[in-house]
PLY file of the C-alpha trace (Angstrom):
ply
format ascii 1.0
element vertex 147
property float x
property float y
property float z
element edge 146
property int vertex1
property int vertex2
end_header
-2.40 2.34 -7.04
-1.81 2.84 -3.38
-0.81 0.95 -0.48
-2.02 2.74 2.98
-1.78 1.76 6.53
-4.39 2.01 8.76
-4.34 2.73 12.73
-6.85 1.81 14.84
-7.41 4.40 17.46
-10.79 4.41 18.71
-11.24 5.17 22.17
-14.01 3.26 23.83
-15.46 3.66 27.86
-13.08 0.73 29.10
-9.75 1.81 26.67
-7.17 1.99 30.21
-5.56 5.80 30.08
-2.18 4.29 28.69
-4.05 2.81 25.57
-5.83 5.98 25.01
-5.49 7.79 21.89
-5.49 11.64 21.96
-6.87 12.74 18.41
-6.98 16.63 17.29
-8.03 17.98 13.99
-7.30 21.28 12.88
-8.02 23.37 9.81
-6.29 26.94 9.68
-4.87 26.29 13.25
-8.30 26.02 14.80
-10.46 22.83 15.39
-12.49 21.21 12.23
-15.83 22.30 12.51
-17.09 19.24 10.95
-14.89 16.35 12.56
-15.95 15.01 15.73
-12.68 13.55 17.03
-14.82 10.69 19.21
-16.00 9.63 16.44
-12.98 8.64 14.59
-11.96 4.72 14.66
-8.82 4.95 12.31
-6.13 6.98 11.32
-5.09 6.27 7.29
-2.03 6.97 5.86
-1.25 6.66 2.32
2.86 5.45 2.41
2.90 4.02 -0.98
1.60 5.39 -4.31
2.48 3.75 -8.19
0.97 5.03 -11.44
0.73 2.25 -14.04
3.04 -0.08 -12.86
1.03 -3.01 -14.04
3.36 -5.63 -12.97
2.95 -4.71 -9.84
-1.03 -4.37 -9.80
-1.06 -7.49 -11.14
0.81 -9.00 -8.18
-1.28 -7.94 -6.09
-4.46 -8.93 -7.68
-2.98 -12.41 -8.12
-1.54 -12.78 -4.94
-3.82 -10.55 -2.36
-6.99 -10.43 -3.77
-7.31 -13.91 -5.04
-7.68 -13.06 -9.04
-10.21 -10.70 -8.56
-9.40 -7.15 -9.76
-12.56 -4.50 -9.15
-10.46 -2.20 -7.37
-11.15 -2.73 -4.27
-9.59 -2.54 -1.17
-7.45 -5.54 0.20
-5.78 -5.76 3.25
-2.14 -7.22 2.99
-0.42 -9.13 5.36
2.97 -8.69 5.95
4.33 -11.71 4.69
3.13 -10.78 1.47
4.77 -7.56 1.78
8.05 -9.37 2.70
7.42 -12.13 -0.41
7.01 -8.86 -3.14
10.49 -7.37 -2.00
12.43 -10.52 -2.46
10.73 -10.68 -5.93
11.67 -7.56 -6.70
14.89 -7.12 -4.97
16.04 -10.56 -7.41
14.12 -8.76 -10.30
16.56 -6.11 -9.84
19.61 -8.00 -9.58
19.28 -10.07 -12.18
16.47 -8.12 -14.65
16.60 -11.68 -17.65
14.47 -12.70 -14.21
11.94 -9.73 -14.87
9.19 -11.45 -16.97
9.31 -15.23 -15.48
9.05 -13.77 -11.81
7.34 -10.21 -11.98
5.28 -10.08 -15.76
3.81 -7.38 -17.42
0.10 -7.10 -17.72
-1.89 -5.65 -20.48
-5.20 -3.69 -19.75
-6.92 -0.57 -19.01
-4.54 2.27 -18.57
-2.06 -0.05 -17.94
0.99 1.54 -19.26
3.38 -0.05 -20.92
4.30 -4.09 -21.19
8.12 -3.62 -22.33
10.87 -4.44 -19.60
12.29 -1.03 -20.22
13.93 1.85 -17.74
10.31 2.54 -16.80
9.39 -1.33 -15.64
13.35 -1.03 -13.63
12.17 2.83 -12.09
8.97 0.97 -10.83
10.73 -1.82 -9.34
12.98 0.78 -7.49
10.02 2.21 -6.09
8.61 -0.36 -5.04
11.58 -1.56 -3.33
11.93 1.63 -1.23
8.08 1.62 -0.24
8.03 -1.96 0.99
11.15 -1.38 2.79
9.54 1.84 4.11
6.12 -0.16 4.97
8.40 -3.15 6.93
9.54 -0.58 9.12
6.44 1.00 10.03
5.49 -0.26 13.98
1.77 -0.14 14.39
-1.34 -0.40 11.94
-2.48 -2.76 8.64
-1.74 -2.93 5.24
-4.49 -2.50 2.56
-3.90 -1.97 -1.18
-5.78 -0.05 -3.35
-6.13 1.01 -7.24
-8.32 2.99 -9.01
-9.11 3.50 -13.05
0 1
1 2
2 3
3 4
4 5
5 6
6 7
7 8
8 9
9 10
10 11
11 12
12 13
13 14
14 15
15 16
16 17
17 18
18 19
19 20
20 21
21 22
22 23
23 24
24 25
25 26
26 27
27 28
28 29
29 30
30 31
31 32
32 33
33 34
34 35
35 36
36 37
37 38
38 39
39 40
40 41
41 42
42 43
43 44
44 45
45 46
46 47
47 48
48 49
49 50
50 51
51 52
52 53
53 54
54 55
55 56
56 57
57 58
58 59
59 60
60 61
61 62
62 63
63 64
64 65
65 66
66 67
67 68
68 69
69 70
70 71
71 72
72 73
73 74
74 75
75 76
76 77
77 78
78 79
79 80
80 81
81 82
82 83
83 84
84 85
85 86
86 87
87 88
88 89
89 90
90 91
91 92
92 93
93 94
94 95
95 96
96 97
97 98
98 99
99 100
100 101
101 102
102 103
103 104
104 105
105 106
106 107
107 108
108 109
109 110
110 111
111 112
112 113
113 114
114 115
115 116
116 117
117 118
118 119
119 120
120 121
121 122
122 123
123 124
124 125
125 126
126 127
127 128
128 129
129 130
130 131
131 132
132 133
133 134
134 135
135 136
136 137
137 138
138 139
139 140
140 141
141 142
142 143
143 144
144 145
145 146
């Protein structure tokens, strides 16, 4: 499960100088052969990762990708981002809140469904990597898993 941010940094005939993105690739301290740096249209950076934190998957299935879980990629507005961390920033505070606001899920590698230290570890993480992804200035959020 990841969430990554994507920069667009394509630079097209009319970009002005100021707007212009320099873009280098290396590989052993010389330029990639194979990467054409023209050619490139966004940077991605992965800047959150989970690993069977089902709760959270399900979120974002039910509340990003409208019930529709194929694992595909689904870009996240920040609002949503904001809404998550207040869930599980209460969640957290008060964990009796833990299966009315943020539920377990059954399925597929999914982990386990009891509200135990690992549900509360996953919650911290999340926490620190929406709080991380608020701060970040430029670029948008997509969310990602993969079975």
């Amino acid at each position: 499960m990841y969430l990554k941010k994507k920069t667009y940094v394509k630079n097209w005939e009319h970009t002005t100088p100021e707007m212009r993105h320099e873009i280098i690739v290396k590989k052993n301290g010389v330029l990639h052969p194979g990467i054409k740096p023209e050619r490139i249209s966004n940077i991605v950076e992965d800047i959150g990762y989970w690993r069977k934190a089902n709760a959270i998957h399900q979120w974002f299935v039910d509340n990003v990708q409208n019930g529709v879980d194929e694992c595909q990629e689904s870009y996240v507005d920040p609002e949503k981002i904001k809404e998550l961390l207040e869930i599980c920033k209460k969640v957290k505070e008060n964990h009796s809140l833990a299966e009315e606001l943020l539920p377990t899920q059954n399925g597929f590698f999914f982990g386990s469904t009891k509200y135990d230290d690992w549900y509360f570890k996953d919650i911290d993480n999340t926490i620190e990597i929406l709080e991380s992804t608020l701060n970040e200035k430029e670029g948008d959020f997509y969310y990602h898993s993969s079975w």
